[in-house]
N, C-alpha and C positions, 0 to 999 in steps of 0.2 A: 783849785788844788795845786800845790807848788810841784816843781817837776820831781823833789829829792822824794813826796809822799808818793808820786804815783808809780817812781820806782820801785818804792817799799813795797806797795800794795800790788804790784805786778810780779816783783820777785816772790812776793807769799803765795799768791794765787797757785805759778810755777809749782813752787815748793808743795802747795798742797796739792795739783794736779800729779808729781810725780811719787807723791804719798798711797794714795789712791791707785796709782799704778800699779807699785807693789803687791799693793792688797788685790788688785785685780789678778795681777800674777800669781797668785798663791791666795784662790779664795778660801781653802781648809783649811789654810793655816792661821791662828790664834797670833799675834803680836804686841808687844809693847815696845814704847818710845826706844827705848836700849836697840832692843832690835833692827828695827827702822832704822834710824842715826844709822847702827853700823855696816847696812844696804846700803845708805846714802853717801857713808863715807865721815862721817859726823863725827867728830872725836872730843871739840873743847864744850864744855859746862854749857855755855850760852845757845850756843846749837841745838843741842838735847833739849835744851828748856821750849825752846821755838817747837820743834817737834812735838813735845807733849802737849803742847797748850794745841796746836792745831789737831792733835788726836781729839782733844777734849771736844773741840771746835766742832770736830766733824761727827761724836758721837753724838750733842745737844743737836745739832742738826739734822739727826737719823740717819746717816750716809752710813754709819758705823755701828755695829752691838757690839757690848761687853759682854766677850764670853766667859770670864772670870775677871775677877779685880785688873783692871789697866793692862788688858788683853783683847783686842779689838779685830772684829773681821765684816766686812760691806756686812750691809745689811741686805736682805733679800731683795727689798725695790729698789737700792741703788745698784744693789750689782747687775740687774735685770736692765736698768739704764749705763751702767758702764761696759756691760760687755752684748750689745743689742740685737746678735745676730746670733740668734739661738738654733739649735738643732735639736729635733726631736725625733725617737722612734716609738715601738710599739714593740710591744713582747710579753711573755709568760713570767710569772715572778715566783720564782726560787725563794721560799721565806723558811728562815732559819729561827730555831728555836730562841736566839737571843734578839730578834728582831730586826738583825740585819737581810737583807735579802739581795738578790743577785736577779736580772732580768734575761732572758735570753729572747734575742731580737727575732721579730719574725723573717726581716732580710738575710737569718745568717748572721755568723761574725763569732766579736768575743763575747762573753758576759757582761752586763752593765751592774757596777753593785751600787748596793743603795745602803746608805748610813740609814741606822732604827732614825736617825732624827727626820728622814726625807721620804720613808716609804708611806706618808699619808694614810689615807684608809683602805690603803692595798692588804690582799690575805694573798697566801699561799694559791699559787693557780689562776691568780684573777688573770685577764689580758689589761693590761696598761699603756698607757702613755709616760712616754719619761722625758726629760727635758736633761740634757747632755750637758754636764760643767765641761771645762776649757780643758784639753788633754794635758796632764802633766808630764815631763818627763819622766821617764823610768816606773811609771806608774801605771793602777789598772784607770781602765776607764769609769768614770763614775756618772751619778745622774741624780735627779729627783723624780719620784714617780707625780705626776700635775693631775692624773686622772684616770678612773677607775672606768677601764670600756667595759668589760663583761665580766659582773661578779661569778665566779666555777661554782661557787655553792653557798649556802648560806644557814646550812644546820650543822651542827657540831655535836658532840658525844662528850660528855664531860660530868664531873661531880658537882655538883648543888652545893655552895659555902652558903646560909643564910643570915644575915645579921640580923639588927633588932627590924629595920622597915625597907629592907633590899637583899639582893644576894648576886652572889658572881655566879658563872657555870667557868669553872674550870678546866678545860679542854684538854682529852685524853691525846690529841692530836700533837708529838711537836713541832711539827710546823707553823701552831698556831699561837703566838707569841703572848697574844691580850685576851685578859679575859673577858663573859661578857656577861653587860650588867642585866640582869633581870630587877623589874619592879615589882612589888609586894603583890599588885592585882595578877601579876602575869604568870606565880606559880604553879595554876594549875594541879593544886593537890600535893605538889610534890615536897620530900620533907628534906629538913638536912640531911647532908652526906647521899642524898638517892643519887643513882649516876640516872642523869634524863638525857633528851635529846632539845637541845635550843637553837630556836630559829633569830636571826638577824633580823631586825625588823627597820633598825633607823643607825645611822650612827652622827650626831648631830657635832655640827662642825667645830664646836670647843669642846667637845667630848675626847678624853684619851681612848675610852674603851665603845664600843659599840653596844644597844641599847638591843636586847632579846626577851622571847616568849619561852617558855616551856611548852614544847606540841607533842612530848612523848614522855611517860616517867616509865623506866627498862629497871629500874630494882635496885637492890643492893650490889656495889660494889665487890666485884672478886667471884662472885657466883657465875657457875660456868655459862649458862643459858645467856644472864644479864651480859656476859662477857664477848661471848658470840653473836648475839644482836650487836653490842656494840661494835663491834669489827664491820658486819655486814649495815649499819647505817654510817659509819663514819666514812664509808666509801659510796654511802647515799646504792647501796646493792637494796631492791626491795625486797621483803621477809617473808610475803605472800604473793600469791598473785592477784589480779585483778577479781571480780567476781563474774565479767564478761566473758573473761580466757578460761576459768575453770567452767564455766556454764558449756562453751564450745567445745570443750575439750569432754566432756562429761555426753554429750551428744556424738561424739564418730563412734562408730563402731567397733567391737574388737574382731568379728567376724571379715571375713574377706568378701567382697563382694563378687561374684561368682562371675560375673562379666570379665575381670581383672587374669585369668588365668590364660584368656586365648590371646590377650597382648602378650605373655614375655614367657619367655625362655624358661623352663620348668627343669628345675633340679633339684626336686622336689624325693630322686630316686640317684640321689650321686651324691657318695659319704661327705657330709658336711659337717664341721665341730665351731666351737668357741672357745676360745683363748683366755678369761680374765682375771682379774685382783680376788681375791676367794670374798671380797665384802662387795661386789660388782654387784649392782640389780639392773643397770643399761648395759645391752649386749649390743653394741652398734655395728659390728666386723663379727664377719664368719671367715672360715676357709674350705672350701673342697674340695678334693684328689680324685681323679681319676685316671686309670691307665689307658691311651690310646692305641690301637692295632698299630699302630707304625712304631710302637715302643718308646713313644713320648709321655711327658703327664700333664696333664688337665688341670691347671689350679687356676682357679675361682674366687676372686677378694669379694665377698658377698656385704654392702653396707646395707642399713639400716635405710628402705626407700622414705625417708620426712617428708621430703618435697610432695609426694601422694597424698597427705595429712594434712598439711602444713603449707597454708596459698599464701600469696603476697596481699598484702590490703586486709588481713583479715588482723581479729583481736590477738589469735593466737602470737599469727607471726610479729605483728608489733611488738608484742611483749619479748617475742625472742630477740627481734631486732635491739632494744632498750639495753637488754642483760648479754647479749653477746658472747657469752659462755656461760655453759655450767660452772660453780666454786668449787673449790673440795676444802673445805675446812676439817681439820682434824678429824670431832665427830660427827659429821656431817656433810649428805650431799645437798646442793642449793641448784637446783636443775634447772636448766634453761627452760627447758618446755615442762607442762602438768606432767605429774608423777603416772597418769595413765597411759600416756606417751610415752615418757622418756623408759617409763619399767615394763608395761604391758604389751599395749598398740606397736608399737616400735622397736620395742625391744627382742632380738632373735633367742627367745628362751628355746632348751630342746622340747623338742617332738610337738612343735606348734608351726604351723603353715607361714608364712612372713614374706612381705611384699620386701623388695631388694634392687638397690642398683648394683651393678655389677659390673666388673671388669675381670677378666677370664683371659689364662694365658697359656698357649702351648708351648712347653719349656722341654728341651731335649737333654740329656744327664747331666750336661754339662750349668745346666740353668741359664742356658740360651735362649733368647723369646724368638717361637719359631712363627706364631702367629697370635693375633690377642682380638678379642672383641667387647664393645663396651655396649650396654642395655641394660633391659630390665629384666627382672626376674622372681620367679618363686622360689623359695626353699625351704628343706625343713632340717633343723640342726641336729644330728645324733642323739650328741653329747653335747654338754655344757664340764670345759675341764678349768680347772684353776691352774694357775702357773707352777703353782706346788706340786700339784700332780703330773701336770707334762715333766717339770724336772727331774725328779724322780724315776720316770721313765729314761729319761735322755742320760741318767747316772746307772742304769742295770735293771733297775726295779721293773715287774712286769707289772701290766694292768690294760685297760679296755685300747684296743687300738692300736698298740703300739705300736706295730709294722706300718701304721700311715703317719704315726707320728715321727718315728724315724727317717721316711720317707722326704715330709715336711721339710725337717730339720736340716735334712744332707743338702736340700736344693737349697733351702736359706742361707748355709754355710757357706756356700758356692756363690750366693747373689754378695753375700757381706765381702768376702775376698774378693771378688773385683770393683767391687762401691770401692773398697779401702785400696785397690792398688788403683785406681782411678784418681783418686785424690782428696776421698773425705774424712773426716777427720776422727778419730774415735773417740769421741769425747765420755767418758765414764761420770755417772753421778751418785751419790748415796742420799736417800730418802730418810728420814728418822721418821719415825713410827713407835705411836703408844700406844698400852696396854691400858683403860678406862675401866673402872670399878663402874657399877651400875648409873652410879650420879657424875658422869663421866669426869670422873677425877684420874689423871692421870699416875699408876701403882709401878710403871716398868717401861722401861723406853729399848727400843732395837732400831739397829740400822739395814735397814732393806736395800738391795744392791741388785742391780740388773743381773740377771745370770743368762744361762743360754735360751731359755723357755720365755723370756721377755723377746731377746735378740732374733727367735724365729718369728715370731709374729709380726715382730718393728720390720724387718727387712718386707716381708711380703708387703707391709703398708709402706715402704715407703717405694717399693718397686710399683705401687698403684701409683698412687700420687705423682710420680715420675712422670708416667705414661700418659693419668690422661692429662696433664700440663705440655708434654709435648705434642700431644696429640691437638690442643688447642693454640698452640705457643710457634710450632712450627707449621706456621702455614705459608702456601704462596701466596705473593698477591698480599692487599689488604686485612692485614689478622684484625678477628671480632673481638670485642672487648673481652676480657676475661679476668679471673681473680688468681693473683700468683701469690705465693707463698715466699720471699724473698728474702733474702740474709745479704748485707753489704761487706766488704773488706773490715779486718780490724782496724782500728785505730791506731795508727805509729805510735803515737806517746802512749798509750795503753802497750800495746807491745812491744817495745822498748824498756819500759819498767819490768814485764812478764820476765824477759829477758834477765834484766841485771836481777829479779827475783832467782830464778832456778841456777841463775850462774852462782849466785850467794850458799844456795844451798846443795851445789856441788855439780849439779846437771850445764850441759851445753848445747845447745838450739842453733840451727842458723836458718838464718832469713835472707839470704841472698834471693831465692825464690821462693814463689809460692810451693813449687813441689818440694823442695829442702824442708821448707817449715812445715807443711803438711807432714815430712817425714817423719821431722825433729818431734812434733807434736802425739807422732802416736807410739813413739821409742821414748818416749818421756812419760808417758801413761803405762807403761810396761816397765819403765825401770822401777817408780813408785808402786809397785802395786804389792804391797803385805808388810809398804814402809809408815814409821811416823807422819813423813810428811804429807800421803798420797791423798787426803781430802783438802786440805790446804792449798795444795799445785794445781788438784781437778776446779776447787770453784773459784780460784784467782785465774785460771785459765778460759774457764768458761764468761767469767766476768770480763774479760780483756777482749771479746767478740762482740760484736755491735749484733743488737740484739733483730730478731727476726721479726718478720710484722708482715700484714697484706698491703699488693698492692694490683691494682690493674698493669702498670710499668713493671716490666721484667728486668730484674738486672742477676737476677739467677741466684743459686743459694752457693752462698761462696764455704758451710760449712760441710756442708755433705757433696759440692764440688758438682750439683747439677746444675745446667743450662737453665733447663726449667723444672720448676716443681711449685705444687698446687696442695689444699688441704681436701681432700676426697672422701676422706675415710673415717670422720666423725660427726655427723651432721645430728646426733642428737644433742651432744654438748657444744658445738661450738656452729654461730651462725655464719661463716665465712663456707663452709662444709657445704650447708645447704645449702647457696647461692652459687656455688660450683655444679650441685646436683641441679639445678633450676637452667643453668648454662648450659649444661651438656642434653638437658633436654630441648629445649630452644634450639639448639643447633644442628644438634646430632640427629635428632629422631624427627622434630617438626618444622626443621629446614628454615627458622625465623631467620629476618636481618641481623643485627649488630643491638647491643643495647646501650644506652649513653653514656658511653666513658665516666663524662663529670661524675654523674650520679652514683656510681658501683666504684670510683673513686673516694667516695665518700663514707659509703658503707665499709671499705677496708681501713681507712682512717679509723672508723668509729670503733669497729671488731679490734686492733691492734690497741686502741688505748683500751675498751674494756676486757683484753686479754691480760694485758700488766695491771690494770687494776685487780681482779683476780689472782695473779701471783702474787698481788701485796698482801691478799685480804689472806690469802692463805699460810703465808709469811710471817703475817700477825697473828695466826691462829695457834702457829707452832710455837712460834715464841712467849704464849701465854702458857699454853701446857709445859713450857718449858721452864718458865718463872714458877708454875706452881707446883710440877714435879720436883722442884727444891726449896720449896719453900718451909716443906717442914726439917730440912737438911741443911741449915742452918749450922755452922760449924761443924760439918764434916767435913777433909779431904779426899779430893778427887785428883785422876793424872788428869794433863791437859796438854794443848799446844799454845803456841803462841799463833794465835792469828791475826794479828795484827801491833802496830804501833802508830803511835800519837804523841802530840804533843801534852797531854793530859794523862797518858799511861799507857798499861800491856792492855792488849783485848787476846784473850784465851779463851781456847774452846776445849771443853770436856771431853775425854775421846766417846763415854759413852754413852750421853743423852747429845752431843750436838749443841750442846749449850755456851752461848758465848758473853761475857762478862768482862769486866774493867778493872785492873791493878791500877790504882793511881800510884806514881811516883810517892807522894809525901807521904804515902803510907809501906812506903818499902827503906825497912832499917838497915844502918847498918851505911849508907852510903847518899850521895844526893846523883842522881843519874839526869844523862841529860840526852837529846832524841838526834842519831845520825840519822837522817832521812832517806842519805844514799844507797847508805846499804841495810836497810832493812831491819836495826838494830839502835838499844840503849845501851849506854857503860859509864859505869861508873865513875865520878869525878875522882875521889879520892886512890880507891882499889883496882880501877881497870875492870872492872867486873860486866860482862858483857851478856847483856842477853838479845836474840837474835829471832826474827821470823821464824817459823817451823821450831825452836826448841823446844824438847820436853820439859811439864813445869810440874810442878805440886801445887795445888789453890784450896785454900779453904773458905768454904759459902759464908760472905760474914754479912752480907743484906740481900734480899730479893723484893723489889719494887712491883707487887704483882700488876697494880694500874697501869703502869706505863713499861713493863714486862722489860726491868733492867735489872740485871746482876750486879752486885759488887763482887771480888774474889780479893784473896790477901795472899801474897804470894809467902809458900811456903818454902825460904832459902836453904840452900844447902851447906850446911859447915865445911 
């Protein structure tokens, strides 16, 4: 070869090594010949010509895909040998309704998102492996998910499409991107349009969609039953229980065993009441009063003794262990433990005898704990009052008791003012609450609001819960393991935003300290309160708090501002409760060792995930009575607020069902609006016309998606 060709072919080589560089630089990015040259510096005819014949070059060679006409990026196996030193992690995946997804690393860190082209046969919640592209600058970090470690679930809730010899299941869920295909042998009875339940069975590696069974047909679409099964298996929550559990549970007795009275403490002759919701059938919390000769009073947080009933290793508690709380779905309770339990056996109905743990507090006028002791006990409840009726009382009205309900009251009021001048926070929330015609269709909606008859009984529970978490929490020496109830710091950039929120809507907060903000926080729930804004500020505020969960590790509940604090005081619906009661007897009364960290670390992991699973399911439940309480309201208006903004449009809430809906921009005349993200607000391109977080709006109902329980609204402008 003469020396002028091996120039040539040397200079090419170059040429195309620093081609390929480029492209290694910017693996997202799409290019053609123009492009490149003017990276390279390439300006005359003949240059450009060289470049594109070597693009071509390197496409017939597969170094290269055409991602459209003469637009070129590596291909997967050369970029995999151009850039060889890969990094991978492992995380949870965030999958979003359009199929892009976002990974959150199990080390911590930022998000990893994943383009729909690279998230593979990942779903929502799988654990993955991802495989880390080259950081760009000013960019997020990206990746490809390479492998699916542990599928989260594998049945879905969705509608039946059938064609002529297959069908899809259409997934109520949007999280779940792809539909999935069912084959003709695998329907299972089911017809078109039925919403079933379908299981993953294969998802074969040229497949877009994954390959499923019908293993459940739940009915016609929209039907309230069909619709509340659907909620409770989309969250894979069981519908019954086992036949072992109810067999167990059908054999305790409702009688007390007469053995049981000379173990524990008998108050059995010391006024004792209950507190609940007027649709309550588990009474888990009593209170008792008594006057002492030294002129102190006697209160008594009486729970519900489960752990007597309820052994470790058995079918019952397994099953409690799986479900991890009671639901409370609109119409319906969905109990952790059999209905004999959770309503009967366990439950403190009046003028029935009831096994009880207990913690008892000698408090002097001023609701100072002058001495407390924690055991077991008998009692028998008076009365059974509803919240209704204590209030009523606590407003003038006379009725059964009321000198001990006042009594109650005065010391609660007394424990609440120094909780709040201590440093906790007063967080207020509104409940929305329907009215259900026989076929539980919802006819009339109200908002239920804590009053003072909620606030006397909350303080007495959380003054248990306090105690015996210190009493476990504050030890010398080596503390035993234990189960704390823990709330961490907000979030700066969540509270940062809260911030430039309420400053937008007139209020001012400061955060130099924690005691300022605590201040600022409960002078800001008092300024709102009989305002437009105040359900808006309470659940943006309550959202900007990193949410609470169990732990064996104490790091204290930073919203109520104690050291320690523990869940004591409902062990029928929630199973964190009862391994607190299982604790305190272990250690309190039969002097055991320690129990092993890992393990009761894990049970509060599992308790904290199936507790948010629960306020999903519940969440969802509202929001379907809430699509179908308007569904036949269809071009009415309604006032509303503005709760929100998007890139996509207003999201407004109804003041009086709680109902939240979408204004899309293109459908608001009159002007094209465009979205200030800073402050809170849209305005008008042409007019200035601004609309703002928290304003008042008019909306007329113009679609309700009951399936997937979405509003549209049309905003009604004002001349």
């Amino acid at each position: 070869m003469s020396r002028k060709k091996t120039k040539s072919l040397g200079k090419k080589i170059a040429f195309t090594n620093a081609i390929l560089t480029i492209f290694g630089e910017n693996p997202f990015k799409s290019m053609n010949y123009k492009q490149i040259s003017k990276i390279l510096g390439i300006t005359d005819t003949a240059g450009k010509d060289v470049v594109h014949n070597i693009l071509l070059e390197l496409f017939s060679e597969g170094k290269l895909i055409e991602e459209r006409p003469f637009r070129y990026l590596l291909s997967k196996a050369y970029f995999e040998q151009f850039i060889p030193k890969k990094q991978y992690i492992t995380g949870i995946v965030d999958m979003k309704s359009t199929g892009k997804a976002y990974v959150t690393p199990d080390e911590g860190g930022e998000d990893i998102f994943i383009d729909v082209a690279n998230t593979g046969e990942a779903l929502h919640a799988d654990k993955v492996k991802v495989m880390l592209f080259p950081k760009r600058k000013n960019r997020k970090i990206e990746g490809e998910i390479v492998d699916v470690i542990e599928r989260k679930k594998t049945d879905y809730v969705g509608v039946l499409h059938i064609e002529r010899n297959f069908a899809f299941l259409v997934p109520d869920s949007n999280n779940m991107p792809v539909d999935i295909f069912i084959p003709q042998s695998d329907y299972k009875g089911a017809r078109k349009g039925d919403k079933v339940i379908a299981r993953i069975t294969d998802w074969p590696q040229s497949a877009r969609n994954p390959f499923g069974e019908i293993v459940q047909v739940l009915g016609k679409p929209g039907e309230n039953e069909v619709e509340m099964q659907s909620i409770l298996s989309e969250y894979e929550f069981p519908l019954h229980f086992p036949k072992e559990v109810e067999q167990e549970a059908n054999a305790i007795p409702e009688q007390i065993d007469p053995t049981e009275y000379s173990k524990r403490r008998d108050f059995r002759e010391i006024f004792t009441i209950t507190i609940d919701p007027i649709d309550a059938k588990d009474f888990d919390d009593a209170l008792s009063l008594r006057k002492l000769e030294n002129g102190n009073w006697e209160i008594g947080v009486h729970i519900a003794d489960v752990s007597h009933y309820v052994k470790p290793g058995k079918p019952i508690d397994d099953e409690a262990f799986d479900r991890g709380t009671s639901v409370y779905l609109v119409d319906r309770v969905i109990p952790m433990l059999p209905e004999i339990l959770s309503n009967k056996v366990c439950s403190l109905r009046p003028n029935e005898e009831k096994l009880c743990f207990s913690i008892v507090f000698e408090l002097d006028e001023n609701a100072t704990i002058q001495n407390e002791w924690i055991g077991k006990t008998v009692i028998l409840s008076n009365r059974r009052f509803t919240y209704e009726e204590v209030q009523e009382m606590l407003e003038g009205s006379e009725g059964d008791y009321k000198e001990e309900i006042l009594i109650l009251n005065t010391l609660a009021t007394k424990l609440r003012e120094e909780r709040v001048r201590k440093g906790s926070i007063n967080f207020h929330s509104e409940e929305i609450r329907f009215v259900l015609d026989e076929n539980g269709k919802p006819i009339d909606t109200y908002v239920r609001e804590q009053n003072e008859s909620h606030q006397l009984i909350e303080d007495f529970m959380l003054l248990a819960n306090r105690r015996v978490a210190e009493r476990f929490g504050k030890t010398k020496g080596k503390q035993k393991t234990f189960v704390f109830r823990v709330h961490d710091e907000p979030n700066p950039e969540k509270l940062s935003k809260f911030v430039q929120l309420v400053s937008r809507l007139g209020y001012a907060m400061n955060i130099s300290s924690r005691q300022k903000l605590v201040k600022s926080y409960n002078n800001l729930f008092k300024s709102v309160e009989g305002k437009g804004e105040k359900n808006l500020i309470e659940t943006v505020a309550i959202r900007t708090m990193a949410k609470a969960e169990y732990s064996t590790q104490n790091i204290g509940h930073y919203g109520l501002a104690f050291p320690y604090y523990t869940h004591f005081t409902s062990p029928i619906r929630r199973y964190p409760d009862l391994i607190v009661h299982r604790l305190i007897e272990r250690y309190l009364i039969e002097n055991k060792p320690s129990v092993d960290e890992v393990a009761f670390e894990e049970i509060c992991r599992h308790s904290s995930e199936m507790e948010r699973r629960a306020a999903e399911m519940e969440r969802e439940s509202i929001k379907f009575k809430q699509a179908e309480y308007l569904q036949d309201k269809i071009g009415k208006t309604f006032s509303g607020l503005i709760s929100g903004v998007s890139k996509w449009g207003l999201f407004v809430e109804l003041k009086d069902s709680k109902s939240e809906g979408l204004v899309r921009y293109n459908e608001m005349k009159g002007d094209f609006y465009y979205l200030d993200e800073d402050n809170f607000q849209i305005i008008g391109q042409q007019f200035g016309r601004i609309y703002q977080l928290g304003d008042d709006v008019q909306v007329l109902v113009s679609a309700v998606d009951l399936i997937h329980k979405k509003l549209t609204f049309k905003l009604i402008e004002k001349e």
